[in-house]
N, CA, C and O atoms as a MOPAC input file, in Angstrom:
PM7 MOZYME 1SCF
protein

 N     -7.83200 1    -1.41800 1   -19.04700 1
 C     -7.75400 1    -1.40000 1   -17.59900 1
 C     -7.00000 1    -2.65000 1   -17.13800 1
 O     -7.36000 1    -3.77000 1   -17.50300 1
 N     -5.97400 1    -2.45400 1   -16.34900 1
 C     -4.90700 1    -3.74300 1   -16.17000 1
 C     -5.77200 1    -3.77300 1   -14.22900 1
 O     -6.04600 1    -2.96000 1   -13.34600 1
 N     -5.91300 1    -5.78200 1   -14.56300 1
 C     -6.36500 1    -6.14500 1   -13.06200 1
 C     -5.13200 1    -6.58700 1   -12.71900 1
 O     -4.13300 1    -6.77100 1   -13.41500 1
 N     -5.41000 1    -6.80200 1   -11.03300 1
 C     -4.15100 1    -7.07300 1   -11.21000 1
 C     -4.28600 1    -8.62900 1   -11.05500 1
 O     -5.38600 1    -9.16200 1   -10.90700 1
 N     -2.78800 1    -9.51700 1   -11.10900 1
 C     -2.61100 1   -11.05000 1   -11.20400 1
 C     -1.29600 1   -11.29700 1   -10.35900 1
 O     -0.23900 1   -10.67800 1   -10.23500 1
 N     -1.86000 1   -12.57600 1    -9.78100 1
 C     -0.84600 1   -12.95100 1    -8.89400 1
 C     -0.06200 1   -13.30500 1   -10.13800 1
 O     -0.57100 1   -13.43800 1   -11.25100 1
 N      1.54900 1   -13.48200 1    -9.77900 1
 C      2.40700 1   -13.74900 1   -10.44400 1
 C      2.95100 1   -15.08900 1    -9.84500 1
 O      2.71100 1   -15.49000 1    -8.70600 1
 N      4.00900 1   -15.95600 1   -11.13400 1
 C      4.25000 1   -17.60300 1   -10.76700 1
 C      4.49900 1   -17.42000 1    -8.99800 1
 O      4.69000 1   -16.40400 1    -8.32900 1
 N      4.38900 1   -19.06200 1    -8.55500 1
 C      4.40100 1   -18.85300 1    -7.38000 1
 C      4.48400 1   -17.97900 1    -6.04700 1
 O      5.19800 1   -18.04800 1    -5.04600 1
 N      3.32900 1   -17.02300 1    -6.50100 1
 C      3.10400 1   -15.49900 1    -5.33700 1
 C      1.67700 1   -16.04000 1    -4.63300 1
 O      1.13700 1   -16.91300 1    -5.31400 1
 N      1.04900 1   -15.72900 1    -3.54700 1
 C      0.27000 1   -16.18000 1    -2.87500 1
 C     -0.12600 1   -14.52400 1    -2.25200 1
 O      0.56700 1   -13.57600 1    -1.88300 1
 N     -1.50800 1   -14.75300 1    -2.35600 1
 C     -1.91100 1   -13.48700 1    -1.72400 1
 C     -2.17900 1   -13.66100 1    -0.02400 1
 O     -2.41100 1   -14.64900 1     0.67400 1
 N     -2.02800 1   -12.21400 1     0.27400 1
 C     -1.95200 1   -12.13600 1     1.99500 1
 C     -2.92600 1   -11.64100 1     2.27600 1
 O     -3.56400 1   -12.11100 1     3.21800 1
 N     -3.40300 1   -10.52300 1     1.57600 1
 C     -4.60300 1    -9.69300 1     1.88000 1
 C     -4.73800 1    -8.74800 1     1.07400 1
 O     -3.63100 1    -8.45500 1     0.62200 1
 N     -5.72000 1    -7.98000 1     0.57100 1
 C     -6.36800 1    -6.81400 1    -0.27400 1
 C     -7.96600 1    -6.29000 1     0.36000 1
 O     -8.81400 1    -6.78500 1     1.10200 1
 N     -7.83900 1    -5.28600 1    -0.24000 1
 C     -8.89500 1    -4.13100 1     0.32100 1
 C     -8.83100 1    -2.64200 1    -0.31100 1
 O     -7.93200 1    -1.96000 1    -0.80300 1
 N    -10.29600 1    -2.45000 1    -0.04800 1
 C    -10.42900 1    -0.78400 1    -0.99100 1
 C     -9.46500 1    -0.02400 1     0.70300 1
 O     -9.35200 1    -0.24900 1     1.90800 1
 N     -8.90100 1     1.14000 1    -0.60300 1
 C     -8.28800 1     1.79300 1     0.14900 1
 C     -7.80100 1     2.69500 1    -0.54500 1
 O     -7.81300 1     2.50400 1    -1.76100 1
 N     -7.15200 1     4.10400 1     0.03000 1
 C     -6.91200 1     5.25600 1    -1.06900 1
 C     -5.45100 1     5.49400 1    -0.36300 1
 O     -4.87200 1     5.35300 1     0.71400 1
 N     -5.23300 1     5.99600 1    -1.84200 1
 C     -3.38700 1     6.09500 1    -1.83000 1
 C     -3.19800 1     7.38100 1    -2.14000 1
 O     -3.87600 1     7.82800 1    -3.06500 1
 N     -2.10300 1     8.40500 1    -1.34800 1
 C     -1.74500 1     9.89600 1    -1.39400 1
 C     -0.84500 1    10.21100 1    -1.64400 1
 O      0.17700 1    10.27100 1    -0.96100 1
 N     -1.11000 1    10.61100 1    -3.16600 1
 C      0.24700 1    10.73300 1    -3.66300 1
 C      0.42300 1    12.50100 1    -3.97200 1
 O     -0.63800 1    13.11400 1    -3.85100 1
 N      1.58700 1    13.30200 1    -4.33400 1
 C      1.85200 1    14.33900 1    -4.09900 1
 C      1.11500 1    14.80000 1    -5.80600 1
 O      1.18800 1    14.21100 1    -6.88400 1
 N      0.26600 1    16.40200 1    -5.31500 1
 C     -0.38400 1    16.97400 1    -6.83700 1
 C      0.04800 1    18.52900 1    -6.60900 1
 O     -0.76200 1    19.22800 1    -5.99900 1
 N      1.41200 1    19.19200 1    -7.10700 1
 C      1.55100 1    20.66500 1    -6.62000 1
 C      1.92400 1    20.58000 1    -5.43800 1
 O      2.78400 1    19.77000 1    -5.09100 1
 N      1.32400 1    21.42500 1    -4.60500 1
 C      1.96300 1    21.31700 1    -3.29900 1
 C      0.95100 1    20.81700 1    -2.14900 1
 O      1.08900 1    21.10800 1    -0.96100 1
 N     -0.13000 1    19.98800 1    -2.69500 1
 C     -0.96600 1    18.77400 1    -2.04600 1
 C     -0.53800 1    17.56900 1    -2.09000 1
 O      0.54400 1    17.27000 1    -2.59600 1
 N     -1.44200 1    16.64000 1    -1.49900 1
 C     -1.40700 1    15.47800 1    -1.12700 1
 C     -2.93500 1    15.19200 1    -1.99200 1
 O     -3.91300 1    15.81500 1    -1.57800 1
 N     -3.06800 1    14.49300 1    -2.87500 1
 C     -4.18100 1    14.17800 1    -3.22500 1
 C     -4.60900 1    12.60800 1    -2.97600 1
 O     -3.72300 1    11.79300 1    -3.23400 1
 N     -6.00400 1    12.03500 1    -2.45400 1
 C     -6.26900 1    10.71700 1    -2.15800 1
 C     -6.58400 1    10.29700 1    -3.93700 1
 O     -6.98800 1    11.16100 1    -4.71500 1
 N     -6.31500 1     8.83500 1    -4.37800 1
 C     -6.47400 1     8.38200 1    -5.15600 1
 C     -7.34700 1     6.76700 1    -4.94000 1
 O     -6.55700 1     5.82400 1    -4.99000 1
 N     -8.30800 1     6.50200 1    -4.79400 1
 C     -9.13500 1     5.37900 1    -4.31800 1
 C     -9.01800 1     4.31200 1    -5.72800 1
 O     -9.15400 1     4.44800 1    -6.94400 1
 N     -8.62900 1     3.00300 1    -4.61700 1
 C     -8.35500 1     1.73700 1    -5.19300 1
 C     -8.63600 1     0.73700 1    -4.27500 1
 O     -9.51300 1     0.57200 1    -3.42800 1
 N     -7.19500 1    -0.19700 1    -4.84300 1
 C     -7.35300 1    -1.61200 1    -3.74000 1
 C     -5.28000 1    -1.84500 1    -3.74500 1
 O     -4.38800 1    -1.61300 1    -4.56100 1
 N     -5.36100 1    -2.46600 1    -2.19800 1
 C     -4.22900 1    -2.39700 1    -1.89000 1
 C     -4.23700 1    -3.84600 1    -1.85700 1
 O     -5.13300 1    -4.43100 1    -1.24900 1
 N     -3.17500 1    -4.57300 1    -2.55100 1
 C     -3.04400 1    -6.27000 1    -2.71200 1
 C     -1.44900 1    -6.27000 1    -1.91500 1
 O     -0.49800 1    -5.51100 1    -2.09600 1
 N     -1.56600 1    -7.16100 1    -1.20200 1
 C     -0.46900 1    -7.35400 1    -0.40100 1
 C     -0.16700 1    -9.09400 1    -0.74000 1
 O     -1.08200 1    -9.91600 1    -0.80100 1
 N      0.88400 1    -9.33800 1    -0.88100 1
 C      1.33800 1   -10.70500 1    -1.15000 1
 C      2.77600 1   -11.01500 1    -0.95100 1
 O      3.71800 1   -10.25200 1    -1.16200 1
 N      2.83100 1   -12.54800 1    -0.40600 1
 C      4.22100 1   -13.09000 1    -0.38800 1
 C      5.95200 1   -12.19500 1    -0.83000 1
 O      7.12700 1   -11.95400 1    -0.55300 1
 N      4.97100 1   -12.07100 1    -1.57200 1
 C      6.27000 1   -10.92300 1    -2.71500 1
 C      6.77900 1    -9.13900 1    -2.72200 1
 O      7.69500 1    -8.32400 1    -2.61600 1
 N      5.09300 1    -9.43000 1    -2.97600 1
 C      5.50400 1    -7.37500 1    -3.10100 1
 C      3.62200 1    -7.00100 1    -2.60500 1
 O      2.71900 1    -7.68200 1    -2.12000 1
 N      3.77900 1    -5.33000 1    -3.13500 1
 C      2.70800 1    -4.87200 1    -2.44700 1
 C      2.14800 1    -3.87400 1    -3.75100 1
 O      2.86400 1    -3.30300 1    -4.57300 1
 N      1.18900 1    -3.86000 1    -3.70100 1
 C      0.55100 1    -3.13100 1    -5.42700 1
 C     -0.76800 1    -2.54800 1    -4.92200 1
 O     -1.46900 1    -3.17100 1    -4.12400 1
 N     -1.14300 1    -1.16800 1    -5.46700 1
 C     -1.86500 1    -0.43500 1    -5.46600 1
 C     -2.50200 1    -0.02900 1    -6.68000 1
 O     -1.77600 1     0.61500 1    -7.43800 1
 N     -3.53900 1    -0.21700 1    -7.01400 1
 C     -4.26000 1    -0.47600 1    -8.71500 1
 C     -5.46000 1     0.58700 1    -7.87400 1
 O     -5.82900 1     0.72300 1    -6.70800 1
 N     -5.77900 1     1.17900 1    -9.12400 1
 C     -7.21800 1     2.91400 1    -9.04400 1
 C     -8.36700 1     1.98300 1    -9.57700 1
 O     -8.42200 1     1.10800 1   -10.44100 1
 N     -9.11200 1     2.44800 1    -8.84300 1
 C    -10.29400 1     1.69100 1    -9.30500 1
 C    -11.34600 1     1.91700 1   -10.61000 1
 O    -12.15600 1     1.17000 1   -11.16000 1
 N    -10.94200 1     3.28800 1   -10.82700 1
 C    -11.42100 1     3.77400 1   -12.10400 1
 C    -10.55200 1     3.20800 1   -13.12300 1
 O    -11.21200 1     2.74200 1   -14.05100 1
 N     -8.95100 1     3.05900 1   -13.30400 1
 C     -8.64600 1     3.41100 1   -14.27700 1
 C     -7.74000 1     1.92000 1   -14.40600 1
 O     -7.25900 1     1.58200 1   -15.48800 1
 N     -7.64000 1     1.39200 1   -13.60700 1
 C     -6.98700 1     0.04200 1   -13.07500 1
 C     -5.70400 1     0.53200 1   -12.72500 1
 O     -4.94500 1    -0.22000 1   -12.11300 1
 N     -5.20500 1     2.15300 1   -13.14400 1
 C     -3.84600 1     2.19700 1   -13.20800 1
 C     -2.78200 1     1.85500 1   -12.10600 1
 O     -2.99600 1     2.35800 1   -11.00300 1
 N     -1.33900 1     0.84000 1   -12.29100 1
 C     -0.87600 1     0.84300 1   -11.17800 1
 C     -0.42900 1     1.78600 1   -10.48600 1
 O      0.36100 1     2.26900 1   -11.29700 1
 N     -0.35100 1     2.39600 1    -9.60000 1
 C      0.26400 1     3.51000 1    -8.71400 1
 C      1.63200 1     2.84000 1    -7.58300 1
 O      2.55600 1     3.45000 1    -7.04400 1
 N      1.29100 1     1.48000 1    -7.54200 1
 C      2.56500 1     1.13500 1    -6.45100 1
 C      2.57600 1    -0.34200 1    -6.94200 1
 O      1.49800 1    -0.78800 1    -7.33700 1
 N      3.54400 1    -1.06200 1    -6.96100 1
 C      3.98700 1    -2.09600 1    -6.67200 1
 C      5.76100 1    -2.52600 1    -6.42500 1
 O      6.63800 1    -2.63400 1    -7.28200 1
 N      5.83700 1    -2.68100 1    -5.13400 1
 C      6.69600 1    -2.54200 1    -4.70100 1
 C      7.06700 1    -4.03400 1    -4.30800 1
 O      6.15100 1    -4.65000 1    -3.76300 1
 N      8.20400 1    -4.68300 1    -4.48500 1
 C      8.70600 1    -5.73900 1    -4.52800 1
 C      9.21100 1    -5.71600 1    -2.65000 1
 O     10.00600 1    -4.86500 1    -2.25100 1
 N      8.69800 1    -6.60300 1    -1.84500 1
 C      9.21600 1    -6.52400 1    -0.19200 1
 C     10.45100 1    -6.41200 1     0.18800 1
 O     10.85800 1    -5.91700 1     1.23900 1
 N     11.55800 1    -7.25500 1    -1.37800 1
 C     12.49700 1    -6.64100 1    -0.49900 1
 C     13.16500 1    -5.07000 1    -0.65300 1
 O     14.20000 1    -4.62500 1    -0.15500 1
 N     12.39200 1    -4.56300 1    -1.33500 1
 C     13.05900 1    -2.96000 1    -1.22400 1
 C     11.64100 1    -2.05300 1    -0.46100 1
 O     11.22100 1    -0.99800 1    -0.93600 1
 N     11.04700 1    -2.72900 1     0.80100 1
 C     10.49300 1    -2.08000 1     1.20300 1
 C     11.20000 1    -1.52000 1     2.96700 1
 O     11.64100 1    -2.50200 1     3.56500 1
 N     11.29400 1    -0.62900 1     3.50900 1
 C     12.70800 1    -0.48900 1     4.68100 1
 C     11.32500 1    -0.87300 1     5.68700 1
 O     11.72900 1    -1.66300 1     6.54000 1
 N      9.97300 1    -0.61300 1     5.86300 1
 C      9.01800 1    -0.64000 1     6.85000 1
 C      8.15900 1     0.33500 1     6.88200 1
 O      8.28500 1     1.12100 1     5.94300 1
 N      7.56900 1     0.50000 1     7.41000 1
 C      5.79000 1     1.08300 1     8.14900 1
 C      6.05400 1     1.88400 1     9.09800 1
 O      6.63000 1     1.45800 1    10.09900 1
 N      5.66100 1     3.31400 1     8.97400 1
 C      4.88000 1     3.96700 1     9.89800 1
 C      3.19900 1     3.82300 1    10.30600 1
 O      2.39900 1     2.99600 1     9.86800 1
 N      3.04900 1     4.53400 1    10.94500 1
 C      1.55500 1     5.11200 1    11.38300 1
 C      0.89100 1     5.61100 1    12.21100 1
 O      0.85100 1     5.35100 1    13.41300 1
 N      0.39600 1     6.26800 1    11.70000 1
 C     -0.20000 1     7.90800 1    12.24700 1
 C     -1.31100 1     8.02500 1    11.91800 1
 O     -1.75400 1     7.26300 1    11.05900 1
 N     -2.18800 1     9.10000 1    12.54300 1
 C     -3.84400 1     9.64600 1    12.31200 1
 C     -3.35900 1    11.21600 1    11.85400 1
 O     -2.46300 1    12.04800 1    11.99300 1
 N     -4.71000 1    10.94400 1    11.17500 1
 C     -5.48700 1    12.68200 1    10.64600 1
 C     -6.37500 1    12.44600 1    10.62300 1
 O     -7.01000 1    11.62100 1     9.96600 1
 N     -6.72600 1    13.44000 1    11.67700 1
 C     -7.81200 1    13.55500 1    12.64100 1
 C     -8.42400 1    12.14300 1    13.15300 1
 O     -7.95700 1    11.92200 1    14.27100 1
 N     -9.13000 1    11.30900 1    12.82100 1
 C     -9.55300 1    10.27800 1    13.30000 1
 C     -9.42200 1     9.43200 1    12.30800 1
 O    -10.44800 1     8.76500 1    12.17000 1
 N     -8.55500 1     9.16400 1    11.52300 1
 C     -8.15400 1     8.11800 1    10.27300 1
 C     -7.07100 1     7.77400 1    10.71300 1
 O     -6.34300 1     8.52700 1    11.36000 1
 N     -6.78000 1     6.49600 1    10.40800 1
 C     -5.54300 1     5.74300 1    10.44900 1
 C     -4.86600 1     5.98400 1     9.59400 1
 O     -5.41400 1     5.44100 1     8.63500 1
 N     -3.72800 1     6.60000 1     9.15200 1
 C     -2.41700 1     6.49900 1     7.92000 1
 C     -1.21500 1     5.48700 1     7.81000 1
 O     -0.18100 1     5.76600 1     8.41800 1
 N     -1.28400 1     4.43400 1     7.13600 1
 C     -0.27100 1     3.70200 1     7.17400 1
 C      0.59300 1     4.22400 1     6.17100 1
 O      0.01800 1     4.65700 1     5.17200 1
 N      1.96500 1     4.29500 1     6.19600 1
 C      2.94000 1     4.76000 1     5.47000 1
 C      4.03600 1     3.73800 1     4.85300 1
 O      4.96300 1     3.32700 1     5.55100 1
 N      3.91500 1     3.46200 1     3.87800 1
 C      4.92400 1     2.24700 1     3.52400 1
 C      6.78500 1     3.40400 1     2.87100 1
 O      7.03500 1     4.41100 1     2.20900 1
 N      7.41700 1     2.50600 1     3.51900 1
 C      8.87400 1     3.34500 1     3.12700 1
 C      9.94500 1     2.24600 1     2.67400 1
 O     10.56000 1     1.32200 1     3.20600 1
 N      9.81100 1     3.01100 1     1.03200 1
 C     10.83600 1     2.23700 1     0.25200 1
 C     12.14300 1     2.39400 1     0.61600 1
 O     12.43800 1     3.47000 1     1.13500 1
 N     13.32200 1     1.25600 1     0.40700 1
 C     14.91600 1     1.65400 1     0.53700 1
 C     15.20800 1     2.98400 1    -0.09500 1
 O     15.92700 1     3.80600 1     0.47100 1
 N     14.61000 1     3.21900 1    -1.35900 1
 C     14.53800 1     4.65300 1    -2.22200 1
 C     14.59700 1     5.81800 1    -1.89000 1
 O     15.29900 1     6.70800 1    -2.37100 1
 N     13.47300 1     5.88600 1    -0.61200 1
 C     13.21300 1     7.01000 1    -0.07900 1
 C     12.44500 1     7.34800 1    -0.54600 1
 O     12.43500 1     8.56700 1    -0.71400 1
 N     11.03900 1     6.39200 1    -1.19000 1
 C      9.82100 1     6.78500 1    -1.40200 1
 C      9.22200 1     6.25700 1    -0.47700 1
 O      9.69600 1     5.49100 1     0.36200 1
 N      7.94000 1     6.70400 1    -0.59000 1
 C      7.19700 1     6.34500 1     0.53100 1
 C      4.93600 1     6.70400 1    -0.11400 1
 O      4.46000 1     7.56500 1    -0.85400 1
 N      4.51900 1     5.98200 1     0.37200 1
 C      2.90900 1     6.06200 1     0.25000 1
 C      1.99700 1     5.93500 1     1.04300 1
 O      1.75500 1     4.97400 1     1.77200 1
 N      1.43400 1     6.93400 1     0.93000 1
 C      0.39600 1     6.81500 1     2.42300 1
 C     -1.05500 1     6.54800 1     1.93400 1
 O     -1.75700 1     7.21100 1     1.17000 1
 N     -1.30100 1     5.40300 1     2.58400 1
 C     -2.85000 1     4.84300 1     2.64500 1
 C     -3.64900 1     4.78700 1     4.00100 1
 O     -3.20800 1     4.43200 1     5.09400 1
 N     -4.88000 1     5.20200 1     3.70100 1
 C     -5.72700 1     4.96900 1     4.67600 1
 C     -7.10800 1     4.46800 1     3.88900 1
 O     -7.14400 1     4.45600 1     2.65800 1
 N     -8.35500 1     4.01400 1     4.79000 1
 C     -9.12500 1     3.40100 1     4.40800 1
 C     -9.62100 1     2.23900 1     5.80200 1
 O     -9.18800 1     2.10000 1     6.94600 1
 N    -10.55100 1     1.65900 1     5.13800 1
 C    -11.07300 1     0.47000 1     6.48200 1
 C    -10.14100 1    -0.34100 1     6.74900 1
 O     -9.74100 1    -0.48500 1     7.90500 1
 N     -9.62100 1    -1.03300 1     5.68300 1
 C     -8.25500 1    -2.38800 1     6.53400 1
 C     -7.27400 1    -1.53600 1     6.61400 1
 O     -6.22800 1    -1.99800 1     6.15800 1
 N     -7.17600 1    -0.16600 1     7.13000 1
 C     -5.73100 1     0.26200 1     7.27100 1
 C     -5.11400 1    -0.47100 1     8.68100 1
 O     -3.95400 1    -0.14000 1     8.92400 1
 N     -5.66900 1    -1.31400 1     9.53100 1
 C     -5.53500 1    -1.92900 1    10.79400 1
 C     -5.06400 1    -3.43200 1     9.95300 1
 O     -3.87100 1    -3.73600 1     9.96400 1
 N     -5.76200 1    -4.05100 1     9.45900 1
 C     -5.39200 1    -5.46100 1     8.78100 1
 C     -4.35200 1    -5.15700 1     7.91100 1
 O     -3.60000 1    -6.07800 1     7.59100 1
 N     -4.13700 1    -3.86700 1     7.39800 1
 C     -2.76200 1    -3.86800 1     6.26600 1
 C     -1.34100 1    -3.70000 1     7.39000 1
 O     -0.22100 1    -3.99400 1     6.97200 1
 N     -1.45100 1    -3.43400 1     8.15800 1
 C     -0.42100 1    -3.04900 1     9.40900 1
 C     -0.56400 1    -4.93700 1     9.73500 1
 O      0.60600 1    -5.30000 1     9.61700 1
 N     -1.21700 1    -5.91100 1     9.98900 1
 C     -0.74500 1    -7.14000 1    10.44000 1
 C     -0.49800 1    -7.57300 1     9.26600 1
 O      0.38600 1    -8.42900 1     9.28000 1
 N     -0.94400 1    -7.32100 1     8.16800 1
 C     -0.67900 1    -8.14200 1     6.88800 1
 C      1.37100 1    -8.23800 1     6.64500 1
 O      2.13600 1    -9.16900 1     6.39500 1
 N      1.60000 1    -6.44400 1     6.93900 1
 C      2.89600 1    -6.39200 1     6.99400 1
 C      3.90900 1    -6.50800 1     7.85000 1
 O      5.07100 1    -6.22200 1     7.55900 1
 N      3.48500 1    -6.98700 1     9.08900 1
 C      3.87900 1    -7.44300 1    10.35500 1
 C      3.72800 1    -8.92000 1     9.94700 1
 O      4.66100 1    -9.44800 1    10.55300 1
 N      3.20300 1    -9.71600 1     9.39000 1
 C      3.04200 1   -11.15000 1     9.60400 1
 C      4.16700 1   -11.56800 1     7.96800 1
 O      4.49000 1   -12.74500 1     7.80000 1
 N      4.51300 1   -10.76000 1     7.19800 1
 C      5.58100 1   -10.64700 1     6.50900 1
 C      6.96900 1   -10.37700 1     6.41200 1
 O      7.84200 1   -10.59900 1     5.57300 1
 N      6.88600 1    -9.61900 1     7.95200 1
 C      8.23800 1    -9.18900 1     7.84700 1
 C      8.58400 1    -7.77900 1     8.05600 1
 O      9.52200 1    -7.32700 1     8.71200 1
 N      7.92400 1    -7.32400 1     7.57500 1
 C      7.96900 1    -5.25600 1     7.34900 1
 C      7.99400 1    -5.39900 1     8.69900 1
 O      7.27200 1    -6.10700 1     9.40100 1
 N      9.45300 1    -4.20400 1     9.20900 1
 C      9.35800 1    -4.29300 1    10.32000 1
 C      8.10400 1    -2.43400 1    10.64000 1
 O      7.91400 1    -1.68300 1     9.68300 1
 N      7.75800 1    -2.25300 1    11.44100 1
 C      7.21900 1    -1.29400 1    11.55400 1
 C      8.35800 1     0.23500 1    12.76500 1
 O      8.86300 1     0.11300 1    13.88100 1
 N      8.32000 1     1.42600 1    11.82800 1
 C      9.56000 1     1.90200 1    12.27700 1
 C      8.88700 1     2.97300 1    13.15700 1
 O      9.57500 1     3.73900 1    13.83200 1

């Protein structure tokens, strides 16, 4: 099970349980973890399995949406790539300033 580790001079911004939706067939399936946000990049580790699911370096991130279903917050992170990951969870409000106080512009 890989934890995760800040890397040489990276400084963390914020982390929190939170579930990540990634595509299964022609669903959206939630995958529950922790979302680590830092100086650098942004990483999404499963809490069962440690596996990484995202870590995305800031500067190939283009910005943030966000939207509800039904009464949940969805934050949407969108790579230069044209990928993109949707999390929701309790700091989905603190992960929106975490990436506002970084830079991500929100689109």
């Amino acid at each position: 099970m890989a934890k995760f580790q800040l890397q040489a001079n990276e400084t963390l911004v914020g982390k929190g349980p939170m579930s990540l939706y990634q595509k299964q067939g022609l669903t959206q399936k939630p995958f529950q973890g922790k979302i680590y946000v830092t100086d650098k990049r942004i990483c999404f580790h499963m809490d069962l399995s440690g596996t990484v699911l995202m870590d995305l370096p800031l500067d190939k991130v283009s910005g943030f949406t966000v939207g509800k279903a039904l009464f949940v917050t969805k934050v949407t992170i969108h790579s230069g790539a044209g990928e993109h990951y949707t999390l929701t969870g309790f700091p989905a409000k603190k992960l929106q300033s975490w990436l506002l106080q970084l830079g991500i512009q929100r689109l």
